[in-house]
Every structure is written in C-alpha cells, then in structure tokens.
Residue, then its C-alpha position, 0 to 999 in steps of 0.5 A: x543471584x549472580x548478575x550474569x545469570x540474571x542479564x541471560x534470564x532477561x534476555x532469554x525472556x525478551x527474545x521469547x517474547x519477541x518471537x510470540x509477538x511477531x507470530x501473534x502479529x501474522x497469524x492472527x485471524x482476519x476479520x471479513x468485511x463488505x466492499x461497497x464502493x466502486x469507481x468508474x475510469x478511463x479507458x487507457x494503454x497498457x502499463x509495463x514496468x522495467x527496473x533500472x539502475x539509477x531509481x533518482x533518473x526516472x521521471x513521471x508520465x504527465x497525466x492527461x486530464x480527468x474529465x470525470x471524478x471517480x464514484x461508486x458506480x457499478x460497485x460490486x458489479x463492474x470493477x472491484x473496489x476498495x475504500x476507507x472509509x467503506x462509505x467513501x464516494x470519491x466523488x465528493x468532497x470528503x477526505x477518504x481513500x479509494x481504490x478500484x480494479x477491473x480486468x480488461x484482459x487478463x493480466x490487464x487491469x484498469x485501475x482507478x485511484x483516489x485519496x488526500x495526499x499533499x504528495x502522492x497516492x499509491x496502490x500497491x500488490x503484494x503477493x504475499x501477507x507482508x508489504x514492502x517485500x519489493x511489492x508493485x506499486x503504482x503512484x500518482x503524485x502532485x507535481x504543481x497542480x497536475x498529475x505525474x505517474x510512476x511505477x515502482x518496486x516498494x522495499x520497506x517504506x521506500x519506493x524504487x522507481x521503475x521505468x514505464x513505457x507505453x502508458x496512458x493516465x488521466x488525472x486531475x488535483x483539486x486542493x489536496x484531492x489526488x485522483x487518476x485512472x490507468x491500464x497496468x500488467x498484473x502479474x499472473x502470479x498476484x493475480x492467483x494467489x488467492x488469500x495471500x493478494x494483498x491490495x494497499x493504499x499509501x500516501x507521501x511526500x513527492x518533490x517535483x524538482x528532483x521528482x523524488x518520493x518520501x517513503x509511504x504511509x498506509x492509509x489502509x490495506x485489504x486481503x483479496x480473495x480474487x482481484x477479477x471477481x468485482x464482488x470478491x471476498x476481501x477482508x482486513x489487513x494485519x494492522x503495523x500496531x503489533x510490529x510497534x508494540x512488540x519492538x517496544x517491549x523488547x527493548x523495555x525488557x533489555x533496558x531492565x535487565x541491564x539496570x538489575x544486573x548492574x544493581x546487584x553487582 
C-alpha cells in the first residue's frame, strides 16, 4: 500500500475519533445528585466588576474579619449550597470544598466560600456548559495570614482580574483553611439559564507581592437548575478526564501512522 494512502487513512481515523470524543465528552448525560449542606454568611455591600486594561495593576479588597465559621445551617432551606465532599460541614476541621448562594435581591447574591487552598479559592459562574468561556469569578486568597478579594473574568484556566468598587468581605485563614463570605451582581442572564447555570469551585497559587493568581485547578463543578431556589435541582459536571483522554489518543494515532508510513517506504 502506498505510504501516503496509509498516513491519509490514520489521519482520517484520528480526527473522527477526535470528533466522537469531544461530543461524547458534552453530550453525555448528567447524573442527579443531593445537596445537603448550607452555610450561614455575613450581611455585606455589593460587588461590581469593571474590566480594565492592565489585569497585574488591580489589588485585593482587604477582607474584614470572620468572626463565625461558615456551616451547614439553614441547608436547603435558606441559601443554596454546594459541596465536595457532599458531607462537607466547613465548620470543622476537615479538608473539604464549600460553596453557598443566597439571593438578597435579585441580581444580588450573598455568597459564602470555603476550602484548602495554600493560594486562593474561587467560585466561578458560567453561563453555559464550558467553563473558562470568560466566566465571572470571584476569589479569596491568602495574602500572609488575611484575607484578599478579587473578582476576575477566567479564560481557560487563567484568571483576568477585574476592578471591584464598593465591596465589603469578611474572611479569616486558619492554616490552609480559606473562608470568606461577600455580596455580588449576578447577572440576569446566569441567573435564568436554567440547565446550562454552571457554579464551579477552584483553587490555586496567589503571590501576594505582585498580587498575581496562578491558573485554577477545579475542586469541583455542579449544573444549577435555578440559583435562587435553595433546594434547587443540581447535578454533576462533565468531568475534564474526557477532554484528556481524547487529546492523548489523537496524538497516539498520529504518531502511528507516521511510523507505518515510514515503515513501508
């Protein structure tokens, strides 16, 4: 067989195989799960966000302190909450992820945040089923022992800080345990998408010298069926393992191919 054909029908192969994976990978079904934990925050002022030019300028918002851990009070009931571990209370001691939103008035939203994180922690909105699509996020980081707040648009796994006027936090840092509670706009629009409302929670580096954020590792991800609804539906999000798995194939069916066309030349 001529080595050309062969290379063409490898390729061919690979990028079908591309194709399936990615659609295998957001069209799969999600799998419905319970939400059974719930914080208790602060009353706070009102976050807005205004992009800028320069992203490395913007400095944290020092965070008042937190005089009461965040907890599972009022799950389900009050506020809506997010968790991983669903058994996580963050008023222990124990390494967990937690996540709560209660609407003040609409498009206000007090959020509470807690989760392990030598860095930062972040929660961010997406208004549709891919994160990093230049999704709202809003992150607490340790800087030295306190508190440091910043809001950001994330492309990727890269955070692009935005300004914040007129904001409010409270938060504390135990060891590695970040927590904070503040006020933010939702916008309308994430707030009525109903299957596509993706909430995810994310940690990474912050060096406070330059106040720069490394990019964000997801701890985990839900689908919210209505972010005011305390007891809403929420199910899993599509895991990245997928994306991983089809970029590896690919490139063993393309290093393959190349090695039997060179073999039969």
């Amino acid at each position: 067989m001529d080595a050309r054909l062969v290379v063409t029908v490898l390729f061919v192969a690979a990028v079908a195989v591309n194709t399936a994976t990615a659609q295998a990978a957001t069209t799969a079904p999600p799998t419905t799960t319970n939400v059974t934990t719930n914080a208790t925050t602060t009353n706070v002022t009102t976050a807005t966000t205004v992009p800028v030019t320069s992203s490395s300028q913007i400095a944290g918002i020092p965070a008042a302190n937190l005089i009461t851990s965040l907890s599972t009070s009022g799950c389900g009931t009050q506020q809506l909450c997010l968790s991983q571990p669903s058994s996580c209370d963050p008023s222990t001691n124990g390494s967990c992820y937690f996540v709560s939103a209660q609407q003040q008035n609409d498009p206000i939203y007090q959020f509470g945040l807690s989760g392990n994180s030598l860095g930062y922690i972040a929660v961010t909105l997406s208004l549709d089923s891919t994160l990093g699509n230049n999704d709202t996020t809003y992150i607490c980081a340790n800087s030295s022992g306190s508190v440091q707040f910043f809001s950001a648009f994330l492309n990727g796994t890269t955070l692009n800080k935005t300004t914040v006027a007129n904001t409010v936090v409270n938060g504390s840092v135990n060891g590695n345990k970040i927590q904070c509670t503040f006020n933010a706009t939702v916008p309308t629009q994430t707030t009525k998408v109903a299957s596509n409302m993706r909430v995810a929670v994310s940690t990474g580096s912050f060096n406070s010298s330059d106040n720069s954020l490394g990019p964000v590792t997801f701890q985990f991800n839900r689908t919210v069926a209505n972010l005011s609804n305390p007891n809403s539906t929420v199910t899993e999000g599509t895991s990245n393992h997928a994306i991983t798995l089809q970029h590896s194939l690919t490139q063993a069916l393309l290093i393959i191919g190349v090695v039997l066309g060179l073999a039969v030349l």
